[in-house]
N, C-alpha and C positions, 0 to 999 in steps of 0.2 A: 542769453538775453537777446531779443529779437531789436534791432537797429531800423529806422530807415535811412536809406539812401539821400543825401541832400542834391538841390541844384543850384549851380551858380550859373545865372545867365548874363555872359559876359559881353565886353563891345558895346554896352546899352550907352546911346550918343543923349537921348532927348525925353524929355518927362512920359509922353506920352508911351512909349516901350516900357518903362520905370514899374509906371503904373499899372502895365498889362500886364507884366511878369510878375508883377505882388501878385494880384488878384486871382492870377491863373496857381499860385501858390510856388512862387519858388525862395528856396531860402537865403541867395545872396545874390547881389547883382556886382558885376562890376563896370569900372570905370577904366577906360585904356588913357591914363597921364602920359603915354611915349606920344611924343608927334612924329615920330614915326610911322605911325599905325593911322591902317582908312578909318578907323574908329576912334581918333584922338578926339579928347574934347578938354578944354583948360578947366580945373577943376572949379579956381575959383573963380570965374566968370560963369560956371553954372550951379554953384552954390545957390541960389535962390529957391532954384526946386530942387536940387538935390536934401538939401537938411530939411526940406517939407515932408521927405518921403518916410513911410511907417518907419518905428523907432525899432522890431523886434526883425529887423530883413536888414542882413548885413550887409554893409556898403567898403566893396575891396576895391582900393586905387592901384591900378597895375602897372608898373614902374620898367621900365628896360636900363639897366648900368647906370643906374643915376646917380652922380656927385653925393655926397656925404647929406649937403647943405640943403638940397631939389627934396632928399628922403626925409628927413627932420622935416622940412613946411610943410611936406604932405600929411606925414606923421599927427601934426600938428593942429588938422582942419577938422573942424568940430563933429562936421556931418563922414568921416572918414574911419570906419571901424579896425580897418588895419590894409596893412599894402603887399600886393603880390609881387617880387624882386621874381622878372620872367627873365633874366637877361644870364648876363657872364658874370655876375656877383662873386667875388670871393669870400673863403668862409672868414677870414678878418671883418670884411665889411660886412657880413650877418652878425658877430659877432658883436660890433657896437649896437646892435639894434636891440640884439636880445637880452645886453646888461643895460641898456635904457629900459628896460623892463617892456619893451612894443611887442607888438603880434603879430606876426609878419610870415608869411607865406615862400616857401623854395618852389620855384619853378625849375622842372630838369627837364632837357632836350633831351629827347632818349634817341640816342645815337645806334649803341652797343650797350653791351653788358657791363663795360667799363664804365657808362654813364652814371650807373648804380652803386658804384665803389661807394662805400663810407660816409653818406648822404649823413650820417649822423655831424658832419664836420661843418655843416650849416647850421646849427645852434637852434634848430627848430625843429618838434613833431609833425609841421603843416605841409607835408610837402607831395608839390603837383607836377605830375607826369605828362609831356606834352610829345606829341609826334614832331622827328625831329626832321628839318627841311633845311636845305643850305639859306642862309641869308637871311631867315625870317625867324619871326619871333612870335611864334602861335596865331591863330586864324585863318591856318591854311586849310583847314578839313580834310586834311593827310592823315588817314588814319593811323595810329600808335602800334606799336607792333606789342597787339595784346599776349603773345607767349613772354616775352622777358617781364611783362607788366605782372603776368599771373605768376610770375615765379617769385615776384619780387615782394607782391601780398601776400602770398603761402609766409617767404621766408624773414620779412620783416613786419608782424602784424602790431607792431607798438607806432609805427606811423602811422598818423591821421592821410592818409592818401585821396586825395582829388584826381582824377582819369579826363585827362583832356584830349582833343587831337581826332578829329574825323565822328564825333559824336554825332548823331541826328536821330529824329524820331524813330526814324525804320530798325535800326542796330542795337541802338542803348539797352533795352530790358534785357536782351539776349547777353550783353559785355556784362553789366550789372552782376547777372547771373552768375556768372565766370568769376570776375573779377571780386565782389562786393566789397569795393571802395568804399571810404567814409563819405564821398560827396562824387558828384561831375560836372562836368564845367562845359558849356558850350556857347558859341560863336556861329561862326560860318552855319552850322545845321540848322539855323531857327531863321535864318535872314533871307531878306527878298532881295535885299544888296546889301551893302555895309555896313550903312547908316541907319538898315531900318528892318526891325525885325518883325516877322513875320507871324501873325496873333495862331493861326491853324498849328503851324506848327510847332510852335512854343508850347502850346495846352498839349499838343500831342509830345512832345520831350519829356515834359514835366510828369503827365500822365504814367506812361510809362517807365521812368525813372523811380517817381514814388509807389508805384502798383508792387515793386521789389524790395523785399525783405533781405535784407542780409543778418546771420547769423553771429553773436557776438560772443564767444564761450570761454 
């Protein structure tokens, strides 16, 4: 059965990106809840245009080690379809999420091969492969070192797999090709700075992201 490829266009600070990435067709955007991050934005102070936006374009809050209590409230906000844990989550703390019955996303730093251990220990199918960089927590445009990525879709094809990490218009069709991930997820490759993403090359990510057929047998 022939799949396509999804897009998450991630980092989205302000309505007006929100709306461009609907339109230009991408399937999920997210929200960076770390303030940490040059793309933090406080969820519920931007709830007003967040719960306005189309109801069929999933809305991921993407979380870094957050307290038990931070992931319940987020869990919780109406316009919020599920949360990406990008951080050092242990699989205990996935595991109260996923007997709360929530939908929630593993984010892995792919360091080494060791990174890949036993990923099933995270309590979830959803789980997203990021390029790994000392001290940071995804949106560095460090690309992913796609051989352990393509070893890892050969050899575990019951994960729902998202490809993050150095994505941009020029590379994605070609990794797509290689990879066929269930989704990819990009940042840095669509922005004119941090805050504000960039309309050419977003149409062009998306473009060629869904022009790719992956194979589902």
């Amino acid at each position: 059965m022939k799949t396509r490829t999804r897009v998450k266009i991630c980092g989205i600070t302000n309505r007006a990106d929100a709306e461009m990435a609907i339109e230009l067709g991408a399937d999920a955007l997210g929200f960076n809840a770390w303030p940490g991050s040059k793309r933090f934005i406080d969820l519920e102070k931007e709830a007003c245009w967040i719960r306005d936006l189309p109801p069929f374009v999933a809305k991921v809050a993407v979380m870094v080690n957050p307290a038990v209590v931070d992931a319940e409230a987020v869990f919780a906000l109406p316009f919020i379809d599920l949360v990406q844990f990008h951080g050092h989550e242990e699989p205990l703390f996935c595991e109260r999420f996923f007997n709360a019955g929530f939908s929630f996303i593993k984010a892995i730093s792919l360091r080494d091969e060791a990174s890949l251990d036993d990923l099933g220990r995270f309590y979830t199918q959803n789980i997203l492969l990021d390029s790994y960089a000392p001290g940071a927590f995804g949106g560095t445009g460090q690309l992913i070192d796609l051989d352990l990525v393509t070893r890892f879709a050969s050899k575990y094809p019951d994960f729902r797999l998202t490809l993050s990490g150095g994505l941009n218009p020029e590379n994605v069709k070609e990794i797509v090709n290689r990879v066929r991930p269930y989704a990819v997820d990009v940042a840095s490759g669509v922005e004119r700075d941090p805050r504000t993403k960039d309309r050419g090359r977003t149409a062009a990510f998306i473009q060629a992201s869904g022009s790719v057929i992956s194979f589902d047998l």
